[in-house]
N, CA, C and O atoms as a Maestro MAE file, in Angstrom:
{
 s_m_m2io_version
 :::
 2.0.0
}

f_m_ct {
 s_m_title
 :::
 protein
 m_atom[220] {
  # First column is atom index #
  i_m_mmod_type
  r_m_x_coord
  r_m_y_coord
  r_m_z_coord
  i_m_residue_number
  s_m_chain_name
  s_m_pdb_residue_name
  s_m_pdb_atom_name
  i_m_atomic_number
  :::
  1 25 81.302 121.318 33.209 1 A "UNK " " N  " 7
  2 3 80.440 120.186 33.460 1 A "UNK " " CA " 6
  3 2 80.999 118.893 32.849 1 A "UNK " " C  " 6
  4 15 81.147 117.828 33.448 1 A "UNK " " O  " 8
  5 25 81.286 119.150 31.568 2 A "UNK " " N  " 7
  6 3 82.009 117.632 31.025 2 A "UNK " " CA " 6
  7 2 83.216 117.242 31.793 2 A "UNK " " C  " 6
  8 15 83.147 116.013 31.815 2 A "UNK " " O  " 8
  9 25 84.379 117.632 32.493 3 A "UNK " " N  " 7
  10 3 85.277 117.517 33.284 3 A "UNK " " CA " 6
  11 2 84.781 116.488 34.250 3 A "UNK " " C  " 6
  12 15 85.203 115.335 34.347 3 A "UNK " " O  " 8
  13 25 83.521 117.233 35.180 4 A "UNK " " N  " 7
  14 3 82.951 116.399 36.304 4 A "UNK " " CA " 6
  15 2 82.506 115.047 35.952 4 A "UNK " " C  " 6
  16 15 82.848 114.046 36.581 4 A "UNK " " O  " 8
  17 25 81.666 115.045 34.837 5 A "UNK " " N  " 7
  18 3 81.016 113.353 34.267 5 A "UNK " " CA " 6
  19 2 82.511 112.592 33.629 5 A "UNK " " C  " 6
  20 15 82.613 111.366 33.574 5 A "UNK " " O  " 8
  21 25 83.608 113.527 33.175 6 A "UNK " " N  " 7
  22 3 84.786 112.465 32.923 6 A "UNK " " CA " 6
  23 2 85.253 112.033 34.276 6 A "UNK " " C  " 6
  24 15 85.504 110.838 34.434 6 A "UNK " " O  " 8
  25 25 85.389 112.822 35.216 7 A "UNK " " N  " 7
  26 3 86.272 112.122 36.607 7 A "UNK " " CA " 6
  27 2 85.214 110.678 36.728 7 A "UNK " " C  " 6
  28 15 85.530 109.492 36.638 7 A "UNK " " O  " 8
  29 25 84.047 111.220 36.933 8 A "UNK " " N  " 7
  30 3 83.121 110.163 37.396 8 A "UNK " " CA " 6
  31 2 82.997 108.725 36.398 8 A "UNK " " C  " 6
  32 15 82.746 107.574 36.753 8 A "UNK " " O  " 8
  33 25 83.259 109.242 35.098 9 A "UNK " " N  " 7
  34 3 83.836 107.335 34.269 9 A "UNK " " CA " 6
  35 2 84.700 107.263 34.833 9 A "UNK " " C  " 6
  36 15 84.338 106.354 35.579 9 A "UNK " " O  " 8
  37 25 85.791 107.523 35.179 10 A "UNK " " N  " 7
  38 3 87.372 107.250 34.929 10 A "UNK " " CA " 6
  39 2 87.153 106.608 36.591 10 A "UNK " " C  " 6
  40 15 87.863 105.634 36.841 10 A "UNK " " O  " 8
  41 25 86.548 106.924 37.325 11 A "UNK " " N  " 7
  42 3 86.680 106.468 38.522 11 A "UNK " " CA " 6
  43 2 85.231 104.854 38.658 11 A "UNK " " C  " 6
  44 15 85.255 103.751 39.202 11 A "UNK " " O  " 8
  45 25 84.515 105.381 38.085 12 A "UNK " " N  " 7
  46 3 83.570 104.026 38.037 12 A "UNK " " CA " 6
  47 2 84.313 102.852 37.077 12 A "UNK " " C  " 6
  48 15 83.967 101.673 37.154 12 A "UNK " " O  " 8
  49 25 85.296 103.280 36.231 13 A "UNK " " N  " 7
  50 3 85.387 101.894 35.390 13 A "UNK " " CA " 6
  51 2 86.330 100.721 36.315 13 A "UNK " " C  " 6
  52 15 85.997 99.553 36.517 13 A "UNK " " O  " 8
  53 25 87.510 101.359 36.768 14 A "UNK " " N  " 7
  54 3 88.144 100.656 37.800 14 A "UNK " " CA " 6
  55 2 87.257 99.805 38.982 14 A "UNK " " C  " 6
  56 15 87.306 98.589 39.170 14 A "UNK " " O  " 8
  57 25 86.592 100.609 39.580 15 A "UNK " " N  " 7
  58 3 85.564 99.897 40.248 15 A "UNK " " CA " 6
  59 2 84.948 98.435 39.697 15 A "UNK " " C  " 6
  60 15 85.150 97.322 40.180 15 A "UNK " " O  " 8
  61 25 84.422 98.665 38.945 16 A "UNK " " N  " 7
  62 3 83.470 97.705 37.639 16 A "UNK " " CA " 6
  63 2 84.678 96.865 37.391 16 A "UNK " " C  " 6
  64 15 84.532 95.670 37.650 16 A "UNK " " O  " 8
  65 25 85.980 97.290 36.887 17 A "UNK " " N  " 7
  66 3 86.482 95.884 37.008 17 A "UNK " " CA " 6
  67 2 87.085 95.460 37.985 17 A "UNK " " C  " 6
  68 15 87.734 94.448 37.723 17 A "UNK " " O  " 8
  69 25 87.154 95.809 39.043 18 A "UNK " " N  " 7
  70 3 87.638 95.324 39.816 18 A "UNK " " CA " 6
  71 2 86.583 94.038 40.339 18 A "UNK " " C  " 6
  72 15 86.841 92.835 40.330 18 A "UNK " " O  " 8
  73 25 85.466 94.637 40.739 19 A "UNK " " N  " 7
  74 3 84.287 93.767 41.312 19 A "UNK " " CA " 6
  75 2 84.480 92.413 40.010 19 A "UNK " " C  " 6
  76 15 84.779 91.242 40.246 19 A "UNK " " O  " 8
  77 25 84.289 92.836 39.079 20 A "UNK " " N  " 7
  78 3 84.116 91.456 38.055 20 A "UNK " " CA " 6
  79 2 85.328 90.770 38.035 20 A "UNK " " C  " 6
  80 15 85.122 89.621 37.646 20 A "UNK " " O  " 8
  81 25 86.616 90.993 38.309 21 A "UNK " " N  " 7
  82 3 87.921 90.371 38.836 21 A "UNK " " CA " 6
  83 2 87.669 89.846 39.940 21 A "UNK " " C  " 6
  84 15 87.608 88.618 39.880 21 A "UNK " " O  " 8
  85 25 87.469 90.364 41.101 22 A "UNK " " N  " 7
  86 3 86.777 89.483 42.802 22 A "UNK " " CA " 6
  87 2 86.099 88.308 42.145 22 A "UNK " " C  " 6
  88 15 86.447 87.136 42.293 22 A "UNK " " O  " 8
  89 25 85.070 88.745 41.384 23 A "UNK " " N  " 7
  90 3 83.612 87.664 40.808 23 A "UNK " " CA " 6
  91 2 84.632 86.678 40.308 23 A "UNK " " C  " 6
  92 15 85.108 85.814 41.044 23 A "UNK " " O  " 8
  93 25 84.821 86.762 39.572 24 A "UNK " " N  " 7
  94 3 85.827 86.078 38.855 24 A "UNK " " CA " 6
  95 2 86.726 85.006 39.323 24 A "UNK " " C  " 6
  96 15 86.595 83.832 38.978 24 A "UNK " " O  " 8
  97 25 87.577 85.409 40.062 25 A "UNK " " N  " 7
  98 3 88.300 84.697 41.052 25 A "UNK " " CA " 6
  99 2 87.727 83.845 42.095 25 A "UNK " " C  " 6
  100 15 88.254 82.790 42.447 25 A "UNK " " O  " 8
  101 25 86.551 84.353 42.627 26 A "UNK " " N  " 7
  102 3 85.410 83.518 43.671 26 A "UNK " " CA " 6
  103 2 84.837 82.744 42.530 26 A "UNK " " C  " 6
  104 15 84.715 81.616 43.008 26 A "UNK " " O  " 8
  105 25 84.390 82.700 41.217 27 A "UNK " " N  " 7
  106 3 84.147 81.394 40.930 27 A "UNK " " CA " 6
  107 2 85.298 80.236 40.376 27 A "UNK " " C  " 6
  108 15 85.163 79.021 40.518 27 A "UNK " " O  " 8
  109 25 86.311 80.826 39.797 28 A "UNK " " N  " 7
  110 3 87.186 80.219 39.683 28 A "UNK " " CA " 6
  111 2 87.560 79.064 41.105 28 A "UNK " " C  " 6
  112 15 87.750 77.848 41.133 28 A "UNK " " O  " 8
  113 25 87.545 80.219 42.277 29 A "UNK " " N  " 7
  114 3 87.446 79.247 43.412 29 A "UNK " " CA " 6
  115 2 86.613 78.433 43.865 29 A "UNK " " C  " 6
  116 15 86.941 77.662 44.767 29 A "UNK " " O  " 8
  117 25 85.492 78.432 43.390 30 A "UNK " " N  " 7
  118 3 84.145 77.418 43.990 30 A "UNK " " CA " 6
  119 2 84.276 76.312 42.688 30 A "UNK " " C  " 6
  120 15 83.783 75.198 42.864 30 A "UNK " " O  " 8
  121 25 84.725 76.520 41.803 31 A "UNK " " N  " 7
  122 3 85.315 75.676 40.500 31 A "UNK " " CA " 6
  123 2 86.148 74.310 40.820 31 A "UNK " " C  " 6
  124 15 85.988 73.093 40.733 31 A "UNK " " O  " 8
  125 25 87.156 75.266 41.253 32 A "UNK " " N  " 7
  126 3 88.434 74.518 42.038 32 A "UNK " " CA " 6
  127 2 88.139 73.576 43.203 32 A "UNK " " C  " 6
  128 15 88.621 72.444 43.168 32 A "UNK " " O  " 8
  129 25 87.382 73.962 44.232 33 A "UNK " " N  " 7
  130 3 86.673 73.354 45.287 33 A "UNK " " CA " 6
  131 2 85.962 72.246 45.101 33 A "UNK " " C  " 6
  132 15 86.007 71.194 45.738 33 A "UNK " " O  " 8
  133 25 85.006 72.678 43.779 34 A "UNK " " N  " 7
  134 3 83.669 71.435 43.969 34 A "UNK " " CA " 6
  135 2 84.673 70.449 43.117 34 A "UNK " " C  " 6
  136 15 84.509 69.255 43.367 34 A "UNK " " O  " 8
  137 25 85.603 70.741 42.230 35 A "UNK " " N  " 7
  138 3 86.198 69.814 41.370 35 A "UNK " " CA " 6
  139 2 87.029 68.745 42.472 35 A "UNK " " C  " 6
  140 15 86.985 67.517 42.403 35 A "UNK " " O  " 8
  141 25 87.804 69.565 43.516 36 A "UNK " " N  " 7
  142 3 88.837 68.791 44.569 36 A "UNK " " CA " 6
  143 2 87.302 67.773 44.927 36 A "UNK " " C  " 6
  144 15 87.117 66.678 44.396 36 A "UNK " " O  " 8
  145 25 86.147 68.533 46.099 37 A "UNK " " N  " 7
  146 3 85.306 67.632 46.757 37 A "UNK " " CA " 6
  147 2 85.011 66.138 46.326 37 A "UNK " " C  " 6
  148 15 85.140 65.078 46.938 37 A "UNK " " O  " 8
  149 25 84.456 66.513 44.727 38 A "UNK " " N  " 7
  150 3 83.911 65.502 43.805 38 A "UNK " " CA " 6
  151 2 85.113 64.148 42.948 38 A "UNK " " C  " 6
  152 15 84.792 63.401 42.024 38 A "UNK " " O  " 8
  153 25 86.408 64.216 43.615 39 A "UNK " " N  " 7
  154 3 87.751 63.889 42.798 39 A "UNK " " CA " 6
  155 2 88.024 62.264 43.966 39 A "UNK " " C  " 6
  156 15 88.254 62.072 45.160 39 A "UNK " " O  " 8
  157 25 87.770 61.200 42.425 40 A "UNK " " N  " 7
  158 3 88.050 60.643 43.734 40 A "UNK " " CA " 6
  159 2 89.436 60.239 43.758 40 A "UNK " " C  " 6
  160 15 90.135 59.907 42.800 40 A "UNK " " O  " 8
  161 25 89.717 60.305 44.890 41 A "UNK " " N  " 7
  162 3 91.282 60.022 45.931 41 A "UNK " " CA " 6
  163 2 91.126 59.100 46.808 41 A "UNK " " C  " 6
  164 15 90.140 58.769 47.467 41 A "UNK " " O  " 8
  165 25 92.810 58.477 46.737 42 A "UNK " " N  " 7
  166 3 92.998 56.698 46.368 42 A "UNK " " CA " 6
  167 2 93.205 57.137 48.505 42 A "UNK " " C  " 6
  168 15 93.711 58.015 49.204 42 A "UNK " " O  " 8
  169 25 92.513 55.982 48.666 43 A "UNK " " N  " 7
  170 3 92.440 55.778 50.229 43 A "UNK " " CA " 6
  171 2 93.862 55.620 50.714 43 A "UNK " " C  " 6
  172 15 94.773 55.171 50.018 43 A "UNK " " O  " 8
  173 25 93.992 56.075 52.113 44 A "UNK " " N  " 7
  174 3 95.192 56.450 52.440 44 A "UNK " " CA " 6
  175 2 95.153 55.047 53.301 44 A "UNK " " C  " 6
  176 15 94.295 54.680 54.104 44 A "UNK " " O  " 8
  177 25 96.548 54.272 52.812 45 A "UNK " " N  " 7
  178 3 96.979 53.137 53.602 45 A "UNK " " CA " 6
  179 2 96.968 53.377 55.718 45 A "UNK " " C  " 6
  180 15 97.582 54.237 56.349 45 A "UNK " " O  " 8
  181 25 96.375 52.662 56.077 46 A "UNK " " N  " 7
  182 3 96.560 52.881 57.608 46 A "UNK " " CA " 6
  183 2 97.830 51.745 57.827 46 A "UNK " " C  " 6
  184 15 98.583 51.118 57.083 46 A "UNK " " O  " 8
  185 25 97.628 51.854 59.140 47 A "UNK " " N  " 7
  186 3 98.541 50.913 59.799 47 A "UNK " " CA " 6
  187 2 97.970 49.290 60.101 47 A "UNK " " C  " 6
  188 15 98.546 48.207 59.993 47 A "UNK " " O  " 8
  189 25 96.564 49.654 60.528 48 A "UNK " " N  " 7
  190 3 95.687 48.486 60.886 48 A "UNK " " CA " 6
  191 2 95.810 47.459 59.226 48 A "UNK " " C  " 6
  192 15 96.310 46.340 59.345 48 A "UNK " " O  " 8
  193 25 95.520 47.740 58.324 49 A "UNK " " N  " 7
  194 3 95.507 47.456 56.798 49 A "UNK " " CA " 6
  195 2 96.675 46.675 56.534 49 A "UNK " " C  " 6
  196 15 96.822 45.607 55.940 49 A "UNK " " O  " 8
  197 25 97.486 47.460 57.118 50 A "UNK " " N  " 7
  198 3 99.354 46.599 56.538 50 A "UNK " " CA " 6
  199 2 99.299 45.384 57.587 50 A "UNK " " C  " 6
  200 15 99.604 44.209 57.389 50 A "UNK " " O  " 8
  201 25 98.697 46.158 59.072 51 A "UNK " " N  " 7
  202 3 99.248 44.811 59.591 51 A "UNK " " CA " 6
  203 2 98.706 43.787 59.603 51 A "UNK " " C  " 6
  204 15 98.987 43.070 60.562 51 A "UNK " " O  " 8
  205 25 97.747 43.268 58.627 52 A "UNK " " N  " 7
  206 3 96.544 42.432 58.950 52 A "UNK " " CA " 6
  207 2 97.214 41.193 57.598 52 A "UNK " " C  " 6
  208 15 97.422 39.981 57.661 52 A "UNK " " O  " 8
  209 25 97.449 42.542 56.081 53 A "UNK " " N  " 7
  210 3 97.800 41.750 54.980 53 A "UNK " " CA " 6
  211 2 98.946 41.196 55.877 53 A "UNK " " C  " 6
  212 15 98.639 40.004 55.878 53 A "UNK " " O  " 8
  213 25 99.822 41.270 56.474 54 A "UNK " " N  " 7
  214 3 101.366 40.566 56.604 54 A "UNK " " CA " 6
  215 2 100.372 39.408 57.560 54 A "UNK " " C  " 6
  216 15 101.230 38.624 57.965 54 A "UNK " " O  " 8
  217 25 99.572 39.121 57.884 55 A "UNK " " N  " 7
  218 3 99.582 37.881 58.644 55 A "UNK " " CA " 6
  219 2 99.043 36.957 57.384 55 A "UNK " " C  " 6
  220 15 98.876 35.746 57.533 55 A "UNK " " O  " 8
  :::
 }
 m_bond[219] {
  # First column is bond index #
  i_m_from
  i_m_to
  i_m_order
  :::
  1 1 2 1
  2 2 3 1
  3 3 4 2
  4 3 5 1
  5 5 6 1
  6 6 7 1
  7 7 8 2
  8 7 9 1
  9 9 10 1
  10 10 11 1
  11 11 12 2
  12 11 13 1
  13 13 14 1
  14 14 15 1
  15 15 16 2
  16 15 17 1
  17 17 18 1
  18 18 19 1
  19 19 20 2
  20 19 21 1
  21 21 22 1
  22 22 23 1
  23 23 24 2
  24 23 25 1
  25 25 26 1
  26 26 27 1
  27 27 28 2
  28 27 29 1
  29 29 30 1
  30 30 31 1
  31 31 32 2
  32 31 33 1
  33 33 34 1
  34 34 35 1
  35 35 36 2
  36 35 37 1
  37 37 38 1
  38 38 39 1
  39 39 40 2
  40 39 41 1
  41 41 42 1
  42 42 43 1
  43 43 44 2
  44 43 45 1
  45 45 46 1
  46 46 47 1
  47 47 48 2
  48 47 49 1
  49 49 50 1
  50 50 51 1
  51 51 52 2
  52 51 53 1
  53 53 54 1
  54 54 55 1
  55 55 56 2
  56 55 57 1
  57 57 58 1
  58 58 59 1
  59 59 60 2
  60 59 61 1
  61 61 62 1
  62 62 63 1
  63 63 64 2
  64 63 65 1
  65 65 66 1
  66 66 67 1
  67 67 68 2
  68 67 69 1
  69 69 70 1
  70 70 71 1
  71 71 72 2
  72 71 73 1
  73 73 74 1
  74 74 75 1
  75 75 76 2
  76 75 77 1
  77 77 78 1
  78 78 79 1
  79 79 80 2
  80 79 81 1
  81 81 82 1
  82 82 83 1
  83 83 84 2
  84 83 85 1
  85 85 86 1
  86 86 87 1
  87 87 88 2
  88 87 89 1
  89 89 90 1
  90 90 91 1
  91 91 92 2
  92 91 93 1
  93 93 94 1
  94 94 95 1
  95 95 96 2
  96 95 97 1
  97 97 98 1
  98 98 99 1
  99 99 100 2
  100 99 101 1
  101 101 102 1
  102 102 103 1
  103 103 104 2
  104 103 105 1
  105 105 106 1
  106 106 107 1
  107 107 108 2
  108 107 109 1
  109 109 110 1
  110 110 111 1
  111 111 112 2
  112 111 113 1
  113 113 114 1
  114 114 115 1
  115 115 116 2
  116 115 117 1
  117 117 118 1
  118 118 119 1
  119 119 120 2
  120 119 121 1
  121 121 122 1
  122 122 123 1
  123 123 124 2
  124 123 125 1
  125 125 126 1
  126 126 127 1
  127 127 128 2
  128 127 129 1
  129 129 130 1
  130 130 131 1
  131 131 132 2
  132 131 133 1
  133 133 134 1
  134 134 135 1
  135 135 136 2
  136 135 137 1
  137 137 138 1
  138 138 139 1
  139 139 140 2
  140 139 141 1
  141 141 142 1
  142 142 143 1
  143 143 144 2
  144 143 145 1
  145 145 146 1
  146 146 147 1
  147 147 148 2
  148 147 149 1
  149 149 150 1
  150 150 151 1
  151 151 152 2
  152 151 153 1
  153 153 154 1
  154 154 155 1
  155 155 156 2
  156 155 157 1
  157 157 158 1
  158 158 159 1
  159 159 160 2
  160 159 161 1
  161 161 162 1
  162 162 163 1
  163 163 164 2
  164 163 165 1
  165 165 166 1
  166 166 167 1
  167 167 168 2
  168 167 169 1
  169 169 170 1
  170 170 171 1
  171 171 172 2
  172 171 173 1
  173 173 174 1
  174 174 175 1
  175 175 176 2
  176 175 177 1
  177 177 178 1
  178 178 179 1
  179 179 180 2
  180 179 181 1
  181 181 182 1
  182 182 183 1
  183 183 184 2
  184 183 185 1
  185 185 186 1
  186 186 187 1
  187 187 188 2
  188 187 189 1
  189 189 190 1
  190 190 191 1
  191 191 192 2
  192 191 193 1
  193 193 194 1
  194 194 195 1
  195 195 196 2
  196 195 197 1
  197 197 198 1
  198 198 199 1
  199 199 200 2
  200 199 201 1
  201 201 202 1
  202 202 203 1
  203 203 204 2
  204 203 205 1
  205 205 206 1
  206 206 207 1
  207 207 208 2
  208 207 209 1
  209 209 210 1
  210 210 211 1
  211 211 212 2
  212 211 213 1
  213 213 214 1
  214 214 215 1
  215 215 216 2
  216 215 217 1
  217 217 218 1
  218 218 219 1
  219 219 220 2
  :::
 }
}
């Protein structure tokens, strides 16, 4: 009987971390995301813009 409840840790702990590694990584990524969304970034020069300053 103790044999059977050891397979059954040894196979649930991998599991368990694995899921909290996924977790992990998905917030790391929604981290990364809302930080890019919220970042502000310098407006991208057009063409209309340049050609207006040269007159």
């Amino acid at each position: 009987m103790q044999t059977a409840d050891m397979s059954n840790n040894q196979v649930r702990f991998p599991v368990r971390r694995t899921a909290i590694t996924l977790l992990a990584a998905l917030g790391a990524f929604a981290v990364l995301t809302a930080s890019y969304a919220t970042a502000d970034l310098p407006a991208p020069a057009s063409a209309a813009s340049e050609s207006l300053e040269a007159n």
